[in-house]
C-alpha positions as CSV (number, residue, x, y, z in Angstrom):
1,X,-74.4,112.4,48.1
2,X,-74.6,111.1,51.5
3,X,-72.1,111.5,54.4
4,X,-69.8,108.1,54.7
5,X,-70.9,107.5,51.4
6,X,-66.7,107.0,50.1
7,X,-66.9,103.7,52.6
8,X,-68.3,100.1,51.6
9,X,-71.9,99.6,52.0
10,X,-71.0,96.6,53.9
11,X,-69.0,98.8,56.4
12,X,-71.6,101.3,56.6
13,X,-74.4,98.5,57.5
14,X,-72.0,97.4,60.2
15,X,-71.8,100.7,62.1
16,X,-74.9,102.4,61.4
17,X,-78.1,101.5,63.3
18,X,-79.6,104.1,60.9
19,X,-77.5,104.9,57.5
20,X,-76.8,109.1,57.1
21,X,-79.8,109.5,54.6
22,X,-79.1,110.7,50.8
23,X,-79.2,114.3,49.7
24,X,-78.5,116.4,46.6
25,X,-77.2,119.9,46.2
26,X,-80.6,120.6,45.7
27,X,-82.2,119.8,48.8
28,X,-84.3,121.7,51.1
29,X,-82.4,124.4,52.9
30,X,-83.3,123.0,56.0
31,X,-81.3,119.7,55.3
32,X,-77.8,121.3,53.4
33,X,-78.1,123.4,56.6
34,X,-77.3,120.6,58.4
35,X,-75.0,118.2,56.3
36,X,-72.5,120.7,55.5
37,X,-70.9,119.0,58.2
38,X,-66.9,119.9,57.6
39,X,-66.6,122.5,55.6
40,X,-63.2,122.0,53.4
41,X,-61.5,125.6,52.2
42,X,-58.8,125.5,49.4
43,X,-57.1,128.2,47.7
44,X,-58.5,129.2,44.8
45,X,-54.7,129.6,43.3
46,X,-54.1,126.1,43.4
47,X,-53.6,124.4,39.8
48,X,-55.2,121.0,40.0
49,X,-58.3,122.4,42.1
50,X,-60.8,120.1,40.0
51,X,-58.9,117.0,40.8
52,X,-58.5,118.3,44.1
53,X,-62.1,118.8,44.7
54,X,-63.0,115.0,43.1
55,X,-60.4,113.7,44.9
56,X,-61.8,114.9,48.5
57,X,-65.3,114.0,47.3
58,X,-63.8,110.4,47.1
59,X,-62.6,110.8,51.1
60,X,-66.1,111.8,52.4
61,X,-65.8,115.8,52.0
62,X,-70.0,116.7,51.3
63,X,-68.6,120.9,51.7
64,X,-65.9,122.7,50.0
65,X,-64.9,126.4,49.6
66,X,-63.1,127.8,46.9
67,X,-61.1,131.1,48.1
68,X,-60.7,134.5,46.4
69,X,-60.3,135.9,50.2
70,X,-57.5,135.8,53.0
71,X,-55.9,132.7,51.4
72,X,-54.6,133.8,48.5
73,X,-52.1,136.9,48.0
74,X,-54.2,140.7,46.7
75,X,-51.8,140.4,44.0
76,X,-53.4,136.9,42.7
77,X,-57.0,137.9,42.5
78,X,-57.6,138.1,39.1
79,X,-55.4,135.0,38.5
80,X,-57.2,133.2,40.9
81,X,-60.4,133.6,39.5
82,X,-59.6,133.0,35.9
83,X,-58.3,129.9,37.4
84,X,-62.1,129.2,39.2
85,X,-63.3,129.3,35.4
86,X,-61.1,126.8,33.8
87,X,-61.7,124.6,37.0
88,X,-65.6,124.4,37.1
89,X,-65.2,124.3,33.4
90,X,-63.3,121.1,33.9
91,X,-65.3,119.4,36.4
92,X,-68.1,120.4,34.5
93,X,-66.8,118.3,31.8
94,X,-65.9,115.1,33.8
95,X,-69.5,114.9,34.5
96,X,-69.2,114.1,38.3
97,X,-71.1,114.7,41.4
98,X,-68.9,117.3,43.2
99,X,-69.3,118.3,47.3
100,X,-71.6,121.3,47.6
101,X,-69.1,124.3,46.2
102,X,-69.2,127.6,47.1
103,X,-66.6,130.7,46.8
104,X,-65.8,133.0,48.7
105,X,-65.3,136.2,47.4
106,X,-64.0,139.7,48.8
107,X,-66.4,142.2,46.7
108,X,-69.9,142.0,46.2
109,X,-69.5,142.8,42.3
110,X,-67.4,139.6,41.9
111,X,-70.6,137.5,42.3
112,X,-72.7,138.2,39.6
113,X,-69.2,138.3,37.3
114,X,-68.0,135.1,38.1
115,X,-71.4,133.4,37.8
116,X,-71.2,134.8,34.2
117,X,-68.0,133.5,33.6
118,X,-68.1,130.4,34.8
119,X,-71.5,129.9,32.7
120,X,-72.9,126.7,32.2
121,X,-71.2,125.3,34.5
122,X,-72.4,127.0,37.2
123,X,-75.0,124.0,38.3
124,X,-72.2,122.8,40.2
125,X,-71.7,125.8,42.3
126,X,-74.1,126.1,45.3
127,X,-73.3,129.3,46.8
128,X,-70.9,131.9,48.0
129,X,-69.0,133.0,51.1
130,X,-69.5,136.3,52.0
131,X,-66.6,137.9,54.4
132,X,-66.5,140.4,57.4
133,X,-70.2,140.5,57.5
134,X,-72.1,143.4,58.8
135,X,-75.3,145.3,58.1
136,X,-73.7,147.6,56.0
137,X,-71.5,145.2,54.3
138,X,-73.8,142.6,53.8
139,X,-76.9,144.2,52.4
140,X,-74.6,144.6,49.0
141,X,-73.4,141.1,49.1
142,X,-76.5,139.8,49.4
143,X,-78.1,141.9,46.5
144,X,-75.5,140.6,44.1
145,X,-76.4,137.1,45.1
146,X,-80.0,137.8,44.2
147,X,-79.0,139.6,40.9
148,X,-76.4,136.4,39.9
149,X,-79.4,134.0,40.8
150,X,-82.0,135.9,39.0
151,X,-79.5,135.8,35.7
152,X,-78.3,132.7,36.1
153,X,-81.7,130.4,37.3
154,X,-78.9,128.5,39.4
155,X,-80.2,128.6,43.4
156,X,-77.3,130.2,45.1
157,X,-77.1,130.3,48.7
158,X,-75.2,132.9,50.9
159,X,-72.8,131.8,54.1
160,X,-72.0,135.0,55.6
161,X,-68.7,135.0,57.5
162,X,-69.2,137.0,61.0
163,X,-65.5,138.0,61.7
164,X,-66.0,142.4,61.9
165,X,-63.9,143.9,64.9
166,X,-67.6,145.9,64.8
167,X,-68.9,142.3,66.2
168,X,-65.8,141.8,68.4
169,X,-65.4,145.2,70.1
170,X,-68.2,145.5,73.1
171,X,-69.1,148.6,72.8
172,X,-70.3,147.8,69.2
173,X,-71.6,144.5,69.3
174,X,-75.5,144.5,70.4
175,X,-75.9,147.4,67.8
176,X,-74.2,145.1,65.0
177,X,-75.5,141.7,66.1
178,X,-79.0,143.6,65.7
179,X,-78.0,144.8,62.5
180,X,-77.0,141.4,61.2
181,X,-80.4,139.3,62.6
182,X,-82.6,141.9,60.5
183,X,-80.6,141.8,57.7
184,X,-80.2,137.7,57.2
185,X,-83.5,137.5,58.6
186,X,-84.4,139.2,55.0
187,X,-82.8,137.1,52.9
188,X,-83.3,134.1,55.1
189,X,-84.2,132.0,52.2
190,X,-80.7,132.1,50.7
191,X,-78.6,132.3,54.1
192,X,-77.6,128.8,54.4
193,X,-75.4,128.8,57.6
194,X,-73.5,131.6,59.6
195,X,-70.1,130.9,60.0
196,X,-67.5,132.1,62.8
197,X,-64.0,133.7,61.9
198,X,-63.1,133.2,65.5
199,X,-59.1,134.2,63.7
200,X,-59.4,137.7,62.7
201,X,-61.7,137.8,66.1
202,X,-58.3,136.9,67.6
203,X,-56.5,139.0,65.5
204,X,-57.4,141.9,66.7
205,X,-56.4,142.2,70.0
206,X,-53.2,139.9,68.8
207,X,-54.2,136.6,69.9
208,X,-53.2,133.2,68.7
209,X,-54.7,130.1,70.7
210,X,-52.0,127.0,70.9
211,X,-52.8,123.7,69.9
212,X,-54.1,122.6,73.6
213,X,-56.6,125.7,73.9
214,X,-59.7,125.7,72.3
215,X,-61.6,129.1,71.3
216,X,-63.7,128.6,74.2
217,X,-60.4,129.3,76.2
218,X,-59.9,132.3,75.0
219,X,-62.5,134.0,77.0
220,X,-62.7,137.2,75.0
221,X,-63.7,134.9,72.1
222,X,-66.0,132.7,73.9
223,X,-67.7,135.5,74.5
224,X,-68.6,136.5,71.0
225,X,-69.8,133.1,70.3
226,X,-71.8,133.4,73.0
227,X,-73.8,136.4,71.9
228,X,-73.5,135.1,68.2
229,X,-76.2,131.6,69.2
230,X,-77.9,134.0,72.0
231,X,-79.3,136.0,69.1
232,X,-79.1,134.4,66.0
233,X,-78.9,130.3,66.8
234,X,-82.2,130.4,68.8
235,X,-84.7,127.2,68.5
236,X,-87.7,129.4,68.0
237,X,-87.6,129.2,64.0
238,X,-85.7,132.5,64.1
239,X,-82.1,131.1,64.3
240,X,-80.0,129.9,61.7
241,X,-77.1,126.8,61.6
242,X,-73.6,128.2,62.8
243,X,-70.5,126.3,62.0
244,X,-67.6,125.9,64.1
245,X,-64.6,128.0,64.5
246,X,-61.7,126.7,62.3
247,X,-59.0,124.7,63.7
248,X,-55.9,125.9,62.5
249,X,-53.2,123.3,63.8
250,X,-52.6,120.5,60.9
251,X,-50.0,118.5,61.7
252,X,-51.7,115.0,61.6
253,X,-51.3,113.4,58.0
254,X,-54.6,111.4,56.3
255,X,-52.8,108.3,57.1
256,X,-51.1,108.7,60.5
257,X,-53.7,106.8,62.5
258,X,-54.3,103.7,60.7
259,X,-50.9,102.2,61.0
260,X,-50.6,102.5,64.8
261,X,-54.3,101.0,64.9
262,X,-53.0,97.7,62.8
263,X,-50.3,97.4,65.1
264,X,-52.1,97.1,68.0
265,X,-54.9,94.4,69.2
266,X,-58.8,94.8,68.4
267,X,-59.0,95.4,72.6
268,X,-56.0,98.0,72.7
269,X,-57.6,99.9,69.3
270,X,-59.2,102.5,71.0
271,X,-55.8,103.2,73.6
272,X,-54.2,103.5,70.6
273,X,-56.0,105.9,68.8
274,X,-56.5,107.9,71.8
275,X,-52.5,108.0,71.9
276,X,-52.3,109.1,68.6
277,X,-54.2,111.7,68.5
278,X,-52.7,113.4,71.6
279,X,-49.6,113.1,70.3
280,X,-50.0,114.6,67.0
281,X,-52.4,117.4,68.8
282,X,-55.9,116.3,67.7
283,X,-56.8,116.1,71.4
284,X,-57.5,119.8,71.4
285,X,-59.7,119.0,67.9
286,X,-61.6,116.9,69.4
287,X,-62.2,119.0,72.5
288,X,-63.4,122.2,70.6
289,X,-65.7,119.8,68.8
290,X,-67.2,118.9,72.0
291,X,-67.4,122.4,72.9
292,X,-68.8,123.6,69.0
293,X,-71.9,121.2,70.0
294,X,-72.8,122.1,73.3
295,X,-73.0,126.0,72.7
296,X,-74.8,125.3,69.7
297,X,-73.1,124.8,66.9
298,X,-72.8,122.8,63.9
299,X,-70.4,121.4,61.7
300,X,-67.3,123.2,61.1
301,X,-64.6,125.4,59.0
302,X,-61.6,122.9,58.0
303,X,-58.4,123.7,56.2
304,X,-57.0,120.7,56.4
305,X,-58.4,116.6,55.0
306,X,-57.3,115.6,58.2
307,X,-59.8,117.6,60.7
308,X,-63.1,116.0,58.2
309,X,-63.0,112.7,59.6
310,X,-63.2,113.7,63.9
311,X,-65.7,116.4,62.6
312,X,-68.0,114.0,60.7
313,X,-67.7,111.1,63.2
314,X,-68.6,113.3,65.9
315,X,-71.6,114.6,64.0
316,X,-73.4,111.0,64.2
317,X,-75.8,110.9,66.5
318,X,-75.4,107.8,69.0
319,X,-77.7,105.2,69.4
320,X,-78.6,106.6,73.5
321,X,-79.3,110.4,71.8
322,X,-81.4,108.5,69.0
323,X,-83.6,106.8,71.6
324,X,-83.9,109.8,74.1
325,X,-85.2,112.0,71.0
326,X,-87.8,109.4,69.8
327,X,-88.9,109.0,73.4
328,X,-88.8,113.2,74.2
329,X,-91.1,113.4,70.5
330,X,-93.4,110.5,70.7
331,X,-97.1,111.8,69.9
332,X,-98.8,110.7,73.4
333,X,-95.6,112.8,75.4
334,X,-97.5,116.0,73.3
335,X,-98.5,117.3,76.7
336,X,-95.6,117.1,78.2
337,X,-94.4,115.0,81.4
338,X,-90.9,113.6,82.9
339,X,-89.5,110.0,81.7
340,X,-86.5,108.0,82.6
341,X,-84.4,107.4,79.7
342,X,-84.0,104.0,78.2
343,X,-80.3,103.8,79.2
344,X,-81.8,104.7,82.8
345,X,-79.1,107.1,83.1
346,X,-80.8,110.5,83.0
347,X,-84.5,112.4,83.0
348,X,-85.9,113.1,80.0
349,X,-88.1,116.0,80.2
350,X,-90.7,116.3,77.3
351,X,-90.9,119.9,77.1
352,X,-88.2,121.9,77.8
353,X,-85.9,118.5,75.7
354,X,-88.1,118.7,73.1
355,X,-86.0,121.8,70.7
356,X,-83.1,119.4,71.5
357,X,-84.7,116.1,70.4
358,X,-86.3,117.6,67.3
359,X,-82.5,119.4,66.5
360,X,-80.7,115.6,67.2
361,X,-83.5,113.7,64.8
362,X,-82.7,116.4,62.0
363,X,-79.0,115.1,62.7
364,X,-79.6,111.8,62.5
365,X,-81.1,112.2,58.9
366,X,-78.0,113.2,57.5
367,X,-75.5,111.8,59.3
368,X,-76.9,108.5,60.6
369,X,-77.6,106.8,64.2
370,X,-74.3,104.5,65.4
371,X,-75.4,101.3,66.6
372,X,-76.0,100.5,70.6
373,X,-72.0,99.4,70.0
374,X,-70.6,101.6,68.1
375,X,-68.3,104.4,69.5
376,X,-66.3,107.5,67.9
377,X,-63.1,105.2,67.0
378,X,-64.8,102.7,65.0
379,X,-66.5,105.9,63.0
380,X,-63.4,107.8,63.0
381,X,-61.0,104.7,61.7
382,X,-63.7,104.4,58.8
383,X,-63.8,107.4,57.8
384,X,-60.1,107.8,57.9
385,X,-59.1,107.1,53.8
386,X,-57.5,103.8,53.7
């Protein structure tokens, strides 16, 4: 699988100064890490979830949760997951290359179960989603993952969900952020990203952020992401990837963009797209993703098709960040120094850039360098499904 891998190759070659490289759901950690890129979640109720899932494999989805959790209705559990079976049963039997799967469950105990159940065709699944994550929670979760792996032979990684009011409430939070580090620091070779539930952080003090206000708005919220990258995001090989807070505002269909764009002139396409998306409240999307990358995060929880494209396109790394990072990493800049960027726009500064350089290049592997030309409309229109 690659990232823009559902457009031409003819397309790709025209936008990419470097292609997003190929990977498999059994690449290093290090790399799934960073291509989860949008992270798609569907019910786990619906009926046609294997088409579902092959059909947003198709669009340029790489990530997908399944969910057993705050999605579904406590009365449709058990439905739910005999429902999981059949599915992976079925796209077991079509033989396809599916995103990277993973479920999210509520109890530790339905790990190990499920992977039983779903049996053979558990080589499709690559992990699960472990809610409302804590010390004390966690540990459990985390010792069913290894006992379903050790069963199973399948490599299963974890994505703990960090959403506790423990996390959210002050008074608590150093004591369960420290619990948290030591205990994913354990596992670390099965914790494949951290991931925010920036909702139930609003939900307990009875928050709802509107469409124009993105969780770094919300100051309380902010906050907690804050302390969540101070302590476990850090660039000293002690952090881990953390995704982006969910956008929760939908109203944009797949196709809404592209027939505004053929209306209007090559010159005018990026006016028009710009227009678009305010109207049909993207523009606050598009702003949180901004804001997602410069506190340190990466990739992000999606509930809707429509939020993968603006999340992938502005995942590529452009052609000036591309050429500051090779010039920041070059062997004979080793002892450090100040340069002048290529674009002559800014000072590159070997040492304290360097985390930053080495963090863009491992970017750029999976989701490809734009060419010196190439903006966010041009990827975002391509990735758009036609």
């Amino acid at each position: 699988m690659r990232h823009f891998g559902h457009i031409p190759p003819s397309v790709r070659e025209s936008l990419f100064h470097r292609e997003p490289g190929e990977f498999t759901a059994g690449s290093p950690i290090q790399t799934l890490s960073v291509a989860l890129g949008a992270t798609l979640y569907s019910p786990a109720t619906r009926p046609h979830l294997a088409d579902d899932v092959v059909k947003q494999a198709g669009r340029g989805v790489i990530s997908m949760v399944l969910c057993l959790e705050d999605s579904i209705d406590d009365a449709e559990v058990a439905d739910a997951e005999e429902n999981l079976v059949r599915q992976f049963t079925e796209l077991d039997a079509r033989g396809v290359e599916p995103p990277l799967l993973f479920i999210r469950v509520r109890e530790p105990e339905q790990i190990p179960d499920l992977v039983h159940r779903i049996g053979p065709a558990a080589r499709l699944l690559s992990g699960f989603v472990l809610p409302k994550f804590t010390q004390e929670r966690g540990v459990p979760f985390l010792e069913a993952l290894t006992e379903a792996e050790a069963a199973s032979g399948q490599r299963l990684f974890a994505m703990p969900v960090l959403e506790s009011p423990q996390l959210l409430h002050l008074e608590t939070r150093a004591e369960t952020l420290d619990g948290i580090a030591r205990t994913v620091d354990k596992y670390r070779e099965r914790v494949l990203a951290l991931r925010l539930g920036v909702t139930d952080f609003c939900s307990a003090y009875g928050l709802r952020r509107a469409p124009d206000m993105t969780a770094y708005d919300v100051q309380i919220v902010a906050g907690v992401i804050a302390d969540v990258v101070n302590v476990l995001g850090r660039s000293d090989g002690t952090g881990f990837t953390i995704t982006g807070p969910v956008w929760e505002y939908f109203r944009v269909q797949e196709r809404m963009f592209k027939p505004q764009l053929r209306r209007s002139p090559f010159a005018g396409r990026a006016e028009a797209l710009r227009t678009a998306l305010i109207e049909h409240d993207m523009d606050g999307l598009l702003r949180e993703i901004g804001l997602d990358r410069a506190n340190g995060l990466l990739g992000k929880t999606c509930i809707h098709p429509s939020h993968v494209p603006p999340v992938h396109a502005l995942s590529v790394v452009s052609h000036e960040e591309f050429t500051d990072a090779q010039d920041i990493l070059r062997p004979e800049r080793g002892g450090g120094g100040v340069l002048r960027s290529a674009y002559t726009n800014k000072m590159n500064e070997v040492k304290p850039h360097r985390a930053w350089a080495e963090r863009t290049l491992q970017r750029a592997e999976v989701f490809g360098v734009a060419r010196e030309d190439i903006g966010f409309v041009e990827l975002l229109t391509a990735g758009i499904p036609g």
